[in-house]
BABAGU-853492 format. One record per atom (N, C-alpha, C, O, CB): atom name; y, z, x. Coordinates in nm, 3 decimals, m for minus. Glycine has a CB too. Example, Ala and Ser with C-alpha at 12.3 -4.5 7.8 and 13.67 -1.06 7.14 Angstrom:
// residues 2
    a     north        up      east
    N    m0.569     0.780     1.319
   CA    m0.450     0.780     1.230
    C    m0.330     0.780     1.320
    O    m0.332     0.846     1.424
   CB    m0.447     0.905     1.131
    N    m0.225     0.708     1.285
   CA    m0.106     0.714     1.367
    C     0.003     0.787     1.290
    O     0.114     0.804     1.341
   CB    m0.060     0.572     1.408
This chain:
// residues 152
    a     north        up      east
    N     0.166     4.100    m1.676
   CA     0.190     4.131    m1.535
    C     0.060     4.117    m1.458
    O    m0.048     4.162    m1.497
   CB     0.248     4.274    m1.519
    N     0.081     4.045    m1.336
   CA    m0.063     4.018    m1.319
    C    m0.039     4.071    m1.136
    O    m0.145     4.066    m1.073
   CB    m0.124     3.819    m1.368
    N     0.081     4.116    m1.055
   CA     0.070     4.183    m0.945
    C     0.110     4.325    m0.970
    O     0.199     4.363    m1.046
   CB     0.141     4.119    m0.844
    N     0.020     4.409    m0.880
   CA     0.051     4.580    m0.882
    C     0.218     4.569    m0.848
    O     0.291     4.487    m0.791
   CB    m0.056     4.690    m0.733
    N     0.238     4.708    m0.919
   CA     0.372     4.760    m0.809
    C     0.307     4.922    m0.848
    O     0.239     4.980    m0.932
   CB     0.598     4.714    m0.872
    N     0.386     4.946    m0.714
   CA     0.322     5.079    m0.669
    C     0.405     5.196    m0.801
    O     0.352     5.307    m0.798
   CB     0.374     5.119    m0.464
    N     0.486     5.188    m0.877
   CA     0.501     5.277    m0.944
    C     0.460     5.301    m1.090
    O     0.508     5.367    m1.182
   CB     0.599     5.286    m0.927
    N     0.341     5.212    m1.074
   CA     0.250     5.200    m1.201
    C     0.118     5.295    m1.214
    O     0.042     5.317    m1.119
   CB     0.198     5.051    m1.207
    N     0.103     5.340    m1.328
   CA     0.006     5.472    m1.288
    C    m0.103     5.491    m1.430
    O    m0.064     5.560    m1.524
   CB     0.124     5.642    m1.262
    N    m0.219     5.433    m1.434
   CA    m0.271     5.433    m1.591
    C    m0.367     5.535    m1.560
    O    m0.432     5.548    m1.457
   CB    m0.342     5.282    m1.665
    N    m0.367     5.605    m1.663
   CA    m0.413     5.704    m1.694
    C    m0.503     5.705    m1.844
    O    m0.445     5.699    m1.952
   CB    m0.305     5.784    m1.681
    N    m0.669     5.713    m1.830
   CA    m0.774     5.705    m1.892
    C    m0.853     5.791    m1.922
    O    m0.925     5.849    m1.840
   CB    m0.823     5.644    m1.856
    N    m0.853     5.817    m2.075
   CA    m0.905     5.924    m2.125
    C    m1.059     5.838    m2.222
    O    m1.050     5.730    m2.281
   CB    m0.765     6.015    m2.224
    N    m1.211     5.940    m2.212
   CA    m1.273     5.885    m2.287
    C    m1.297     5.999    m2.395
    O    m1.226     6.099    m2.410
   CB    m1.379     5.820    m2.223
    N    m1.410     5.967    m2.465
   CA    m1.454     6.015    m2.627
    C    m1.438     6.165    m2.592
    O    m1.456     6.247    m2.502
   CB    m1.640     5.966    m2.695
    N    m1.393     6.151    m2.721
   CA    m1.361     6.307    m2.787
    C    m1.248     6.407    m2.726
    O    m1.245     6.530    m2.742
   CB    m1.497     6.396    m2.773
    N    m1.141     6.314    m2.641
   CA    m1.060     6.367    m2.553
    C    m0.923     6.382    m2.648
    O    m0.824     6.452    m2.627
   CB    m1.051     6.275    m2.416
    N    m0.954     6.286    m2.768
   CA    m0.846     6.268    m2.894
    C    m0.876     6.390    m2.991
    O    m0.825     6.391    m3.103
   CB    m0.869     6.108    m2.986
    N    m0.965     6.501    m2.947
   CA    m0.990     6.632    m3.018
    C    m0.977     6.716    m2.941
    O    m1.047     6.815    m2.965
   CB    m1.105     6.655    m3.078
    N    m0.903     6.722    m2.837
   CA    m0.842     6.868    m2.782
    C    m0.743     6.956    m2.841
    O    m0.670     6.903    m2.925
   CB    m0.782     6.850    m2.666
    N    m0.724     7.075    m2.817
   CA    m0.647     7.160    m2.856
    C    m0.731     7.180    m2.969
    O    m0.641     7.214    m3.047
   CB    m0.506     7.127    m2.867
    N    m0.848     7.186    m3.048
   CA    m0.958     7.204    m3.167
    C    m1.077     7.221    m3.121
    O    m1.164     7.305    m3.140
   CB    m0.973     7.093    m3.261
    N    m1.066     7.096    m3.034
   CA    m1.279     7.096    m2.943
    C    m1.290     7.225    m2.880
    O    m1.205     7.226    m2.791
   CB    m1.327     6.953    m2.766
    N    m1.334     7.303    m2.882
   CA    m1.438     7.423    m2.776
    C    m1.335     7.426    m2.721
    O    m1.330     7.361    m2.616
   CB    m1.589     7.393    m2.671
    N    m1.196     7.507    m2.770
   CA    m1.070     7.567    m2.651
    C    m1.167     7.643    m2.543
    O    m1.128     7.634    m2.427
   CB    m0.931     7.705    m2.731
    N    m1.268     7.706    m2.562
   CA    m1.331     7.818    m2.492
    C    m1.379     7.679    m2.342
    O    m1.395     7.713    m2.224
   CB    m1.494     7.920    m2.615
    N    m1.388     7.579    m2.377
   CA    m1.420     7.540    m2.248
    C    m1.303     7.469    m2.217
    O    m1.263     7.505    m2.106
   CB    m1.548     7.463    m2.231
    N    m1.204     7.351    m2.288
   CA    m1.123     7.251    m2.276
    C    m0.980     7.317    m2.310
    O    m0.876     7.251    m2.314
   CB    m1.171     7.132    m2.367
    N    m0.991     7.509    m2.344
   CA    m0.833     7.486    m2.353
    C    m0.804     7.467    m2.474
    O    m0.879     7.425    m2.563
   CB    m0.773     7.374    m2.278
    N    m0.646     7.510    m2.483
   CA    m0.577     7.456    m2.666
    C    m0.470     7.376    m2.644
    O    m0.371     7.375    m2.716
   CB    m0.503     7.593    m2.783
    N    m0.488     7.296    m2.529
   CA    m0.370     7.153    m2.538
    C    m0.450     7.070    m2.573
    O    m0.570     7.056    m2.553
   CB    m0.285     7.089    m2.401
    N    m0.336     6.986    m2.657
   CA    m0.369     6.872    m2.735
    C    m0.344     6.777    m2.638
    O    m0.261     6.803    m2.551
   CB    m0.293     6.853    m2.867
    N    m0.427     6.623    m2.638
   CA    m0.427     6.547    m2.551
    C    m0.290     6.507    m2.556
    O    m0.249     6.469    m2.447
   CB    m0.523     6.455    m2.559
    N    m0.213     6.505    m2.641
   CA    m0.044     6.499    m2.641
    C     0.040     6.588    m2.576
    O     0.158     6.572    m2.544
   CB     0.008     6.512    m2.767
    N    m0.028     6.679    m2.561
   CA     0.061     6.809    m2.456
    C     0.014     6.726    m2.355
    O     0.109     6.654    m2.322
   CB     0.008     7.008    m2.443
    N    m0.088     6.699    m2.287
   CA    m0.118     6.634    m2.131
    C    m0.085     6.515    m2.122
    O    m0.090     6.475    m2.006
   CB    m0.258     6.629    m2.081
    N    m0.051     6.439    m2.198
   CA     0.025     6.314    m2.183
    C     0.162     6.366    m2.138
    O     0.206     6.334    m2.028
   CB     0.033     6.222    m2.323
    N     0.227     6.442    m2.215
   CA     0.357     6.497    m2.223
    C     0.384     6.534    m2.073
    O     0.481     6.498    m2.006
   CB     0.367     6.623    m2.328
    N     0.305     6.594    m2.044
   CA     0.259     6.665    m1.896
    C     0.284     6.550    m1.795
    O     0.380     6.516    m1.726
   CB     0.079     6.720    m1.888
    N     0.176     6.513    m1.810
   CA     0.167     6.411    m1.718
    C     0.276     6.296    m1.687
    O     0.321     6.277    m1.575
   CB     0.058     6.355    m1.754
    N     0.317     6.211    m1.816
   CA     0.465     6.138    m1.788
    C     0.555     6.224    m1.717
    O     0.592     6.192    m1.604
   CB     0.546     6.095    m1.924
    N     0.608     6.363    m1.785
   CA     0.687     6.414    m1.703
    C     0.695     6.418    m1.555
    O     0.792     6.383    m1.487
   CB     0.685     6.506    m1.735
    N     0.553     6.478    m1.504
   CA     0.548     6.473    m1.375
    C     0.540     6.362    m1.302
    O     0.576     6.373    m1.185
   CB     0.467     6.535    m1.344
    N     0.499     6.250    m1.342
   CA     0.477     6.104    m1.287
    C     0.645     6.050    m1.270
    O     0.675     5.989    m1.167
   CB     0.371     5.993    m1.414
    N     0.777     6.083    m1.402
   CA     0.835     6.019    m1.368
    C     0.931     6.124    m1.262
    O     1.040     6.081    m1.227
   CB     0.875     5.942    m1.476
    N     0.895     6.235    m1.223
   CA     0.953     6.348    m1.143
    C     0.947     6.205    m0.991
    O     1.033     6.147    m0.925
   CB     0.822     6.544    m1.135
    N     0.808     6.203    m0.998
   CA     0.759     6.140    m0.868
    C     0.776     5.966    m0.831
    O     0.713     5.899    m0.749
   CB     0.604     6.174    m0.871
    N     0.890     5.925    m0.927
   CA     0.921     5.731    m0.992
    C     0.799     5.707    m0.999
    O     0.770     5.611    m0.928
   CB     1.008     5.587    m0.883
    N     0.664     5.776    m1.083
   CA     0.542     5.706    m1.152
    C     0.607     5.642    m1.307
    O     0.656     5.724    m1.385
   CB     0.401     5.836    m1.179
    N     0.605     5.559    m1.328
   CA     0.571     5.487    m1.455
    C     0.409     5.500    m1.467
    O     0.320     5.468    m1.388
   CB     0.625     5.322    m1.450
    N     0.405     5.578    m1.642
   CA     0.255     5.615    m1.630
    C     0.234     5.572    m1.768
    O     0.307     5.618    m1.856
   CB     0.209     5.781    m1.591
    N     0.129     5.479    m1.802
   CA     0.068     5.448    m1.926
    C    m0.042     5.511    m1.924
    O    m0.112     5.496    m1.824
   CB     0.048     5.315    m1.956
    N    m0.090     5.605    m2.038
   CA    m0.198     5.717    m2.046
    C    m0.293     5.663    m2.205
    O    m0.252     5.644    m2.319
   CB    m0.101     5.907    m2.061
    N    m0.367     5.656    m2.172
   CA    m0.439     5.610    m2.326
    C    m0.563     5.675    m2.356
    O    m0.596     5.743    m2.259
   CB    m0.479     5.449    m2.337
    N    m0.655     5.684    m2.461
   CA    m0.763     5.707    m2.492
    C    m0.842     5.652    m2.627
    O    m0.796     5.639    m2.741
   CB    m0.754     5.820    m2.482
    N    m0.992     5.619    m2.573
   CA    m1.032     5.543    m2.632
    C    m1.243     5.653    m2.659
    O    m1.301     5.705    m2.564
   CB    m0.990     5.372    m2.531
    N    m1.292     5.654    m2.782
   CA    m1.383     5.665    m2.799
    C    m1.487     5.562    m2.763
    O    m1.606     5.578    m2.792
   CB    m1.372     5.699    m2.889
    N    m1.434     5.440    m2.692
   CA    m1.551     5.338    m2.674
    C    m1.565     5.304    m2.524
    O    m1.474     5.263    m2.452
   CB    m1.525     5.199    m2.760
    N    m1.702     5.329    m2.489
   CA    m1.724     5.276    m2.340
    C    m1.659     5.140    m2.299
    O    m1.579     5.140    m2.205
   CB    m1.878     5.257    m2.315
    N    m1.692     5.015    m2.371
   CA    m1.653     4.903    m2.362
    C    m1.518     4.900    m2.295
    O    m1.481     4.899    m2.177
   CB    m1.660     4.849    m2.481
    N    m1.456     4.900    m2.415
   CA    m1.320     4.985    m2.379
    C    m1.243     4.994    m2.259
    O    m1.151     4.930    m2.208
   CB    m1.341     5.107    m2.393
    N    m1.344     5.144    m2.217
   CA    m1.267     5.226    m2.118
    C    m1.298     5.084    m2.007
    O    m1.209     5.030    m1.941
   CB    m1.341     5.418    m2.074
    N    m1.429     5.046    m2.006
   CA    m1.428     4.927    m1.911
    C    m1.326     4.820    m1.890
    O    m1.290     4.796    m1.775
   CB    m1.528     4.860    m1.939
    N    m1.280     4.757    m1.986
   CA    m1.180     4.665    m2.005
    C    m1.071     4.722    m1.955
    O    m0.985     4.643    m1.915
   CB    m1.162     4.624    m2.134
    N    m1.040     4.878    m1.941
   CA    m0.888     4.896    m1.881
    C    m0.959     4.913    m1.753
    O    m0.896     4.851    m1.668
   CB    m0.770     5.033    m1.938
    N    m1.034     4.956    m1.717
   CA    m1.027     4.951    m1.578
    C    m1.026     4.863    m1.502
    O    m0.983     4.867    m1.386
   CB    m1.093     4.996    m1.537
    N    m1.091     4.741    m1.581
   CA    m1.057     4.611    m1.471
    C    m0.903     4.586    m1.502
    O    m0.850     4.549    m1.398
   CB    m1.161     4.445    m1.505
    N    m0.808     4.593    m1.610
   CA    m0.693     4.586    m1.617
    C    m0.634     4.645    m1.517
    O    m0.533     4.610    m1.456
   CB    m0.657     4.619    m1.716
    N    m0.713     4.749    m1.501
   CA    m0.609     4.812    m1.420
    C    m0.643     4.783    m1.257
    O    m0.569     4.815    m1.164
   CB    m0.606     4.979    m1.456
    N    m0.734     4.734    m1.250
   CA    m0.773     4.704    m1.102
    C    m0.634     4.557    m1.077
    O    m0.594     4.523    m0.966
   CB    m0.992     4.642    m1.089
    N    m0.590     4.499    m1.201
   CA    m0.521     4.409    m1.189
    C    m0.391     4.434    m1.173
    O    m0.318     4.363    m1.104
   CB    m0.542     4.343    m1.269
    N    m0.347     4.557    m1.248
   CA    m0.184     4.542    m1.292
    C    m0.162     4.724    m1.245
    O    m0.065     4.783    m1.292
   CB    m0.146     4.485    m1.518
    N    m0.243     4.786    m1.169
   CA    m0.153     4.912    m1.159
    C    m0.205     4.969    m1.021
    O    m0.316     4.954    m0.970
   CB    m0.172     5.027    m1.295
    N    m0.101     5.035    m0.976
   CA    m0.133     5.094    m0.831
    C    m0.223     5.202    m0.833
    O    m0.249     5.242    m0.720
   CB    m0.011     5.147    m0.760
    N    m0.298     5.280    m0.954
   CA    m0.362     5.351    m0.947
    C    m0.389     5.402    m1.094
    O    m0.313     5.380    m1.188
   CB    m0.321     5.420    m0.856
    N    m0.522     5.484    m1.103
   CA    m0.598     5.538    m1.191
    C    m0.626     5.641    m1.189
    O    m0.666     5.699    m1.088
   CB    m0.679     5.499    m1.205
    N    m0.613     5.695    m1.309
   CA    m0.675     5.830    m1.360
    C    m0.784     5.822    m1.481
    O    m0.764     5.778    m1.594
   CB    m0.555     5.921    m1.412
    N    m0.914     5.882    m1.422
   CA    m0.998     5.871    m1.465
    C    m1.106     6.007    m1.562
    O    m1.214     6.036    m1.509
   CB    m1.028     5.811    m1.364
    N    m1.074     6.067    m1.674
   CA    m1.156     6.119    m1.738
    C    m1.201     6.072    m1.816
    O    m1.166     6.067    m1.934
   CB    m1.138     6.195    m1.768
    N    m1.327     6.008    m1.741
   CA    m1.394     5.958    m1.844
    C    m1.541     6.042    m1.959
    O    m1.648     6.008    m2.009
   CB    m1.437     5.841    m1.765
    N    m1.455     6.158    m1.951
   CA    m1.568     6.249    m2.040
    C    m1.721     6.266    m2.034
    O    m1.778     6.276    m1.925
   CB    m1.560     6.208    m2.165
    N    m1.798     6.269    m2.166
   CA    m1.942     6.237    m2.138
    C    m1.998     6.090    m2.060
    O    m2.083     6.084    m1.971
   CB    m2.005     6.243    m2.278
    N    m1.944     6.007    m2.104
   CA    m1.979     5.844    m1.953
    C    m1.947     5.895    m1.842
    O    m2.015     5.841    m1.755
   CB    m1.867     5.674    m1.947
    N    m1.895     5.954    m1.810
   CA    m1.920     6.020    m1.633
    C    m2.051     6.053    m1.623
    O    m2.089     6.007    m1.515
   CB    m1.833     6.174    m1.584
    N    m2.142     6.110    m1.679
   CA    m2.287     6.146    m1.692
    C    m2.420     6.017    m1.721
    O    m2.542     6.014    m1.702
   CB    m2.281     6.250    m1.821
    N    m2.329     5.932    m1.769
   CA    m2.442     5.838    m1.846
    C    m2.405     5.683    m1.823
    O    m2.492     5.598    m1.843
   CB    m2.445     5.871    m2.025
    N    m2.261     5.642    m1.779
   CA    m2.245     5.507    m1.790
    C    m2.271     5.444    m1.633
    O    m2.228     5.495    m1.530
   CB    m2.094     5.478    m1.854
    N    m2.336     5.343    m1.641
   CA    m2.346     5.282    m1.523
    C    m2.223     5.155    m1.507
    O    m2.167     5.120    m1.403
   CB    m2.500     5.230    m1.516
    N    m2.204     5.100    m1.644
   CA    m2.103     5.071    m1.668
    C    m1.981     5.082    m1.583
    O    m1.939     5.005    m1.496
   CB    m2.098     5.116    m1.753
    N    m1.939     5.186    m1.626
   CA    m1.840     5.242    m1.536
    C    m1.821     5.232    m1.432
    O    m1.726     5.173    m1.380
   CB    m1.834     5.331    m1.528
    N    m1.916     5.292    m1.377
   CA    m1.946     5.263    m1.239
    C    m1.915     5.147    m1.188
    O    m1.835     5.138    m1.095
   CB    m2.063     5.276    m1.214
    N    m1.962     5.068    m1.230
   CA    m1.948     4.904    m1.174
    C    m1.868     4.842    m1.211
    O    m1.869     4.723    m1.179
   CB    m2.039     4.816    m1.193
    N    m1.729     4.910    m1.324
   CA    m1.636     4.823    m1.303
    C    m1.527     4.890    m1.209
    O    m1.434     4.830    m1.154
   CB    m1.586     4.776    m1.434
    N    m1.558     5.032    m1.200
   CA    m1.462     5.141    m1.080
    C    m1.498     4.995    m0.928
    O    m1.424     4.916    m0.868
   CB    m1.587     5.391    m1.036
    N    m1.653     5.027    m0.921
   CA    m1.663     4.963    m0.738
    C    m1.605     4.764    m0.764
    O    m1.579     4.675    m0.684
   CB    m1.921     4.973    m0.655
    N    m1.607     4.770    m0.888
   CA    m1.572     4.619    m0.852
    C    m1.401     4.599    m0.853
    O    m1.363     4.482    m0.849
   CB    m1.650     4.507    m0.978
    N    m1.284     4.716    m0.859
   CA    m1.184     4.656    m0.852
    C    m1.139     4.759    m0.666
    O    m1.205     4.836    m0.595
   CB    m1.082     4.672    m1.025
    N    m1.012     4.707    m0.657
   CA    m0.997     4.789    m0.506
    C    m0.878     4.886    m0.530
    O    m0.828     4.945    m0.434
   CB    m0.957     4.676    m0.359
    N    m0.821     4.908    m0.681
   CA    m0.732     5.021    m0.721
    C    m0.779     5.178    m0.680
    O    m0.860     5.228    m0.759
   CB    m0.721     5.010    m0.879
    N    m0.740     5.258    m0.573
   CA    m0.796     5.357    m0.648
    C    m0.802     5.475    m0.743
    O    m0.699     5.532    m0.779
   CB    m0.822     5.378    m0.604
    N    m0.926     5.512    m0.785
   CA    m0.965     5.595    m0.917
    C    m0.957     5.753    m0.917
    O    m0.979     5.765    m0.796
   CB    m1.115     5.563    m0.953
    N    m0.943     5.866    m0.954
   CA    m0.888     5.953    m0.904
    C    m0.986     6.069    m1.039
    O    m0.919     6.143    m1.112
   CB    m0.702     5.924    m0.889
    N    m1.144     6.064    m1.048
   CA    m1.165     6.098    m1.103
    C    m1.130     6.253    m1.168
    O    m1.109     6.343    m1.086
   CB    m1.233     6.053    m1.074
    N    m1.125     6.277    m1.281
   CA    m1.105     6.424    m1.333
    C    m1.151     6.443    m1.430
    O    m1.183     6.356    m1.511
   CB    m0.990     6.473    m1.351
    N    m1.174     6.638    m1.451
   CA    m1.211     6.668    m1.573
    C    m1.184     6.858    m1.571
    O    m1.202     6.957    m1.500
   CB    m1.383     6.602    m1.597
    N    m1.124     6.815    m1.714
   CA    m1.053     7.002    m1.736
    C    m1.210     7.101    m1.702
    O    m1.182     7.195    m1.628
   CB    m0.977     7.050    m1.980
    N    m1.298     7.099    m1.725
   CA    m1.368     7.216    m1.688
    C    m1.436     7.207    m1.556
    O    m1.429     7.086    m1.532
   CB    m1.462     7.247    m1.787
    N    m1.499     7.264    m1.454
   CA    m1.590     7.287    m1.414
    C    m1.705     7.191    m1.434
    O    m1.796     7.258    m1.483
   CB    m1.599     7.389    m1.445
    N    m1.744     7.063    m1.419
   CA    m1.888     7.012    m1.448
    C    m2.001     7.088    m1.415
    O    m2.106     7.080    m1.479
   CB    m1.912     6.895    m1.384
    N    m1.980     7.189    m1.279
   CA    m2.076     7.162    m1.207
    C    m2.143     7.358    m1.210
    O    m2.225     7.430    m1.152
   CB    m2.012     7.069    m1.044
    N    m2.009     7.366    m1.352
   CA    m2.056     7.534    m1.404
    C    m2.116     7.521    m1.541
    O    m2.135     7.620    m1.612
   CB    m1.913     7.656    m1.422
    N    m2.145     7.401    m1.575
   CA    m2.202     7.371    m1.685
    C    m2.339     7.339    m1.682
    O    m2.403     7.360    m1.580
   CB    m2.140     7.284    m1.735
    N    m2.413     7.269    m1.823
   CA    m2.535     7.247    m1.789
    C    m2.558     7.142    m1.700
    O    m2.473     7.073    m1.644
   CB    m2.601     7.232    m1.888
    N    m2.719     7.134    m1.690
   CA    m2.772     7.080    m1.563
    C    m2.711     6.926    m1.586
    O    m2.630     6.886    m1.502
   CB    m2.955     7.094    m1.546
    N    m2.731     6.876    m1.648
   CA    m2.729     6.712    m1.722
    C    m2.556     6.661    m1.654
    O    m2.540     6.559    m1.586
   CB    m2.733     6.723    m1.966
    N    m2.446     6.753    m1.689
   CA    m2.328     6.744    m1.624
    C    m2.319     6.729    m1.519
    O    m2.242     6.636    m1.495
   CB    m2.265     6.817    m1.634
    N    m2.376     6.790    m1.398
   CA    m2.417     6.799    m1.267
    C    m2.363     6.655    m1.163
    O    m2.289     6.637    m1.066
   CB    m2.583     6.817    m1.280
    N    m2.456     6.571    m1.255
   CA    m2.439     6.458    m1.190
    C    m2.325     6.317    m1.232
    O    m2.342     6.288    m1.351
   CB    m2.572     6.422    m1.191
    N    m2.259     6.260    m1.191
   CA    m2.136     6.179    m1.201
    C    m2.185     6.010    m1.197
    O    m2.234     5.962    m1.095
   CB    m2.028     6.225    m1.066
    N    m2.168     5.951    m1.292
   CA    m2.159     5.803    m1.228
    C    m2.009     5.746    m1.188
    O    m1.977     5.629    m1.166
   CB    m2.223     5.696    m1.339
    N    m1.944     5.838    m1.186
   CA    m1.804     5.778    m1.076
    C    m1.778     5.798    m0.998
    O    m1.711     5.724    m0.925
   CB    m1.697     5.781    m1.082
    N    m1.833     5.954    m0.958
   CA    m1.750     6.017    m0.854
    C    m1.819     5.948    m0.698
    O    m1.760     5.991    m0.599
   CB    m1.765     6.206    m0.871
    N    m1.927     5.855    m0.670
   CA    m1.944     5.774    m0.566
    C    m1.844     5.675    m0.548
    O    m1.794     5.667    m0.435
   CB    m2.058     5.719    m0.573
    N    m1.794     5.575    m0.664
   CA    m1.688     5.508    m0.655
    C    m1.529     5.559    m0.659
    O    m1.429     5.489    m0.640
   CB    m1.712     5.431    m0.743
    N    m1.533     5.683    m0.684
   CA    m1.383     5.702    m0.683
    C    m1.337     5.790    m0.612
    O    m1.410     5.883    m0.578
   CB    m1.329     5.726    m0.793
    N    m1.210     5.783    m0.573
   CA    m1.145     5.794    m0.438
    C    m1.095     5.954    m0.410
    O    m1.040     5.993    m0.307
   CB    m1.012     5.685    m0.434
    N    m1.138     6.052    m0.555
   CA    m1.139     6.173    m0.514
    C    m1.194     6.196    m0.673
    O    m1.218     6.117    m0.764
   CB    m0.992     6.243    m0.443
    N    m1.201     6.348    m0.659
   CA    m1.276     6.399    m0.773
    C    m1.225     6.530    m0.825
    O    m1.282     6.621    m0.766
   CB    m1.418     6.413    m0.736
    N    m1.135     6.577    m0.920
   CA    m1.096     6.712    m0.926
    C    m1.166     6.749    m1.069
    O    m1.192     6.662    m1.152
   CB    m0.925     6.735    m0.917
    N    m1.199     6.905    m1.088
   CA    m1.256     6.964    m1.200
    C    m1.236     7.072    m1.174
    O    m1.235     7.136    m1.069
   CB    m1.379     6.943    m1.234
    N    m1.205     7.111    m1.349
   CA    m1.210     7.311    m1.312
    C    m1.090     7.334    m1.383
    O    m1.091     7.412    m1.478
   CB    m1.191     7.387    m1.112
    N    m0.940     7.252    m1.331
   CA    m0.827     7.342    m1.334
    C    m0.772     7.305    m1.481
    O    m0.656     7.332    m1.511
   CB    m0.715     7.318    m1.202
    N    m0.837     7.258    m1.547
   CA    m0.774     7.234    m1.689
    C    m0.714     7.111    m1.692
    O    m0.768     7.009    m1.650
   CB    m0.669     7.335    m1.730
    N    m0.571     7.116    m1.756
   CA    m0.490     7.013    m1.810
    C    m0.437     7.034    m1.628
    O    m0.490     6.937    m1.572
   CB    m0.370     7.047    m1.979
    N    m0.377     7.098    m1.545
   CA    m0.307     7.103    m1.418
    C    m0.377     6.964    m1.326
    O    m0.321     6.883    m1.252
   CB    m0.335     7.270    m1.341
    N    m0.534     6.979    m1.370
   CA    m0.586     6.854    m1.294
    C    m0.504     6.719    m1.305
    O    m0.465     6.675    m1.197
   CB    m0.726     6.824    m1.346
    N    m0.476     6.653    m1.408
   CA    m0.417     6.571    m1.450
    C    m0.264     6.578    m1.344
    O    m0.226     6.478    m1.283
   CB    m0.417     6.595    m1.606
    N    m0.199     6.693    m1.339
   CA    m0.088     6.625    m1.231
    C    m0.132     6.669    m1.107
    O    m0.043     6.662    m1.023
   CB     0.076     6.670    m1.247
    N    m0.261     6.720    m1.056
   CA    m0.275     6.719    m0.937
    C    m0.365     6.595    m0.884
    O    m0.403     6.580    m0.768
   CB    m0.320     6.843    m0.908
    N    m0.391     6.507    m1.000
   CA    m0.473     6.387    m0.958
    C    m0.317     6.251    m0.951
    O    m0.340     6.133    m0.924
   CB    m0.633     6.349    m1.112
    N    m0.188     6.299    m0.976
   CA    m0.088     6.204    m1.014
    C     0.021     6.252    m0.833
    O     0.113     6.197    m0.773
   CB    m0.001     6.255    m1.221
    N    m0.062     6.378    m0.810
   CA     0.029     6.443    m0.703
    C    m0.092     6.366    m0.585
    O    m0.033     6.299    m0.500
   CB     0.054     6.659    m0.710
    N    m0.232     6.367    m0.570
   CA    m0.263     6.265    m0.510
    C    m0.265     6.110    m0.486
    O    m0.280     6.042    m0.384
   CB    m0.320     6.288    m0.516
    N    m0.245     6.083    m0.607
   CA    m0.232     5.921    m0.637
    C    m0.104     5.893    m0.519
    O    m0.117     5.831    m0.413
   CB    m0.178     5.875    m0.838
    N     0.036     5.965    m0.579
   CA     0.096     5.939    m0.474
    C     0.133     5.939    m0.357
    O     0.223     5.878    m0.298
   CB     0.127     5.943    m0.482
    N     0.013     6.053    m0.309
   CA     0.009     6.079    m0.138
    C    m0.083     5.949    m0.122
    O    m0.124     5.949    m0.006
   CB    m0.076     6.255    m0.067
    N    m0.107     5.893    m0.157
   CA    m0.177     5.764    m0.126
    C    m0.140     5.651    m0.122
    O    m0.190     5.562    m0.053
   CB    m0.255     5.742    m0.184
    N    m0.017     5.637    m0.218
   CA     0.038     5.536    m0.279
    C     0.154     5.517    m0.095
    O     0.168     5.419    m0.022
   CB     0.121     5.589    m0.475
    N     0.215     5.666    m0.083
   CA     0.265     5.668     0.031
    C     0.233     5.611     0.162
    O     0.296     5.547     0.246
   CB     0.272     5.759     0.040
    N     0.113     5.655     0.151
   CA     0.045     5.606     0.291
    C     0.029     5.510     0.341
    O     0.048     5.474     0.457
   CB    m0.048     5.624     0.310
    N    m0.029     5.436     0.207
   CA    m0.011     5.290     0.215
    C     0.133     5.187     0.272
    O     0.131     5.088     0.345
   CB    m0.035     5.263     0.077
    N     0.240     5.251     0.210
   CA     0.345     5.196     0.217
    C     0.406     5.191     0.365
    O     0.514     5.136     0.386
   CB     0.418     5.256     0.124
């Protein structure tokens, strides 16, 4: 598929996001990234999102779907874990497509250490939620589509 349709919705998880519900519940919680998938389809198809959700331990990777997805989906969800802190990468494949990115992340970054603080996405992407846990995830799917609307 090589044109968007607006009820396409990918959803991007990076490293160590395939060890939730085990990793540090004390910061991430005891859902398994399969409970927030679960989550998330549900609510996407509440809203006619068709939502492909994936996760990958490799920067490369996460790069390659995002230009995919700058190609084939009306919008993105973006936790991209520790590379939010460190990839420039990222960054430059978020500003080089015109999808937009809807960054998130279950804790607080910015109640954590200093090093977290700072984002290499959140300049390129089109909002930024943290803090509310796994809920972020459908409140970044409940913005996608106030956008998706607007457009239309």
């Amino acid at each position: 598929m090589t044109e968007k349709t607006s009820a396409r919705i990918l959803v991007l998880n990076g490293p160590n996001l395939n060890l939730l519900g085990t990793r540090e519940p004390e910061t991430y919680g005891t859902n398994s990234l399969g409970d927030i998938e679960t989550m998330v389809r549900s609510h996407g198809a509440n809203l006619g999102l068709a939502v492909d959700f994936r996760q990958t331990n490799q920067e490369g990777t996460l790069v390659e779907w995002l230009q995919e997805g700058g190609r084939e989906f009306a919008g993105i969800i973006l936790n991209a874990a520790a590379y939010t802190h460190t990839s420039v990468a990222i960054h430059d494949a978020i500003a080089a497509i015109k999808t937009p990115v809807v960054e998130v992340h279950l804790s607080n970054i910015y109640k954590r250490e200093e090093y977290r603080h700072h984002s290499f996405v959140s300049d390129v992407a089109a909002g930024v939620i943290c803090g509310f846990g796994p809920a972020g995830y459908v409140l970044a799917i409940d913005a996608l589509a106030g956008m998706l609307r607007d457009q239309s």
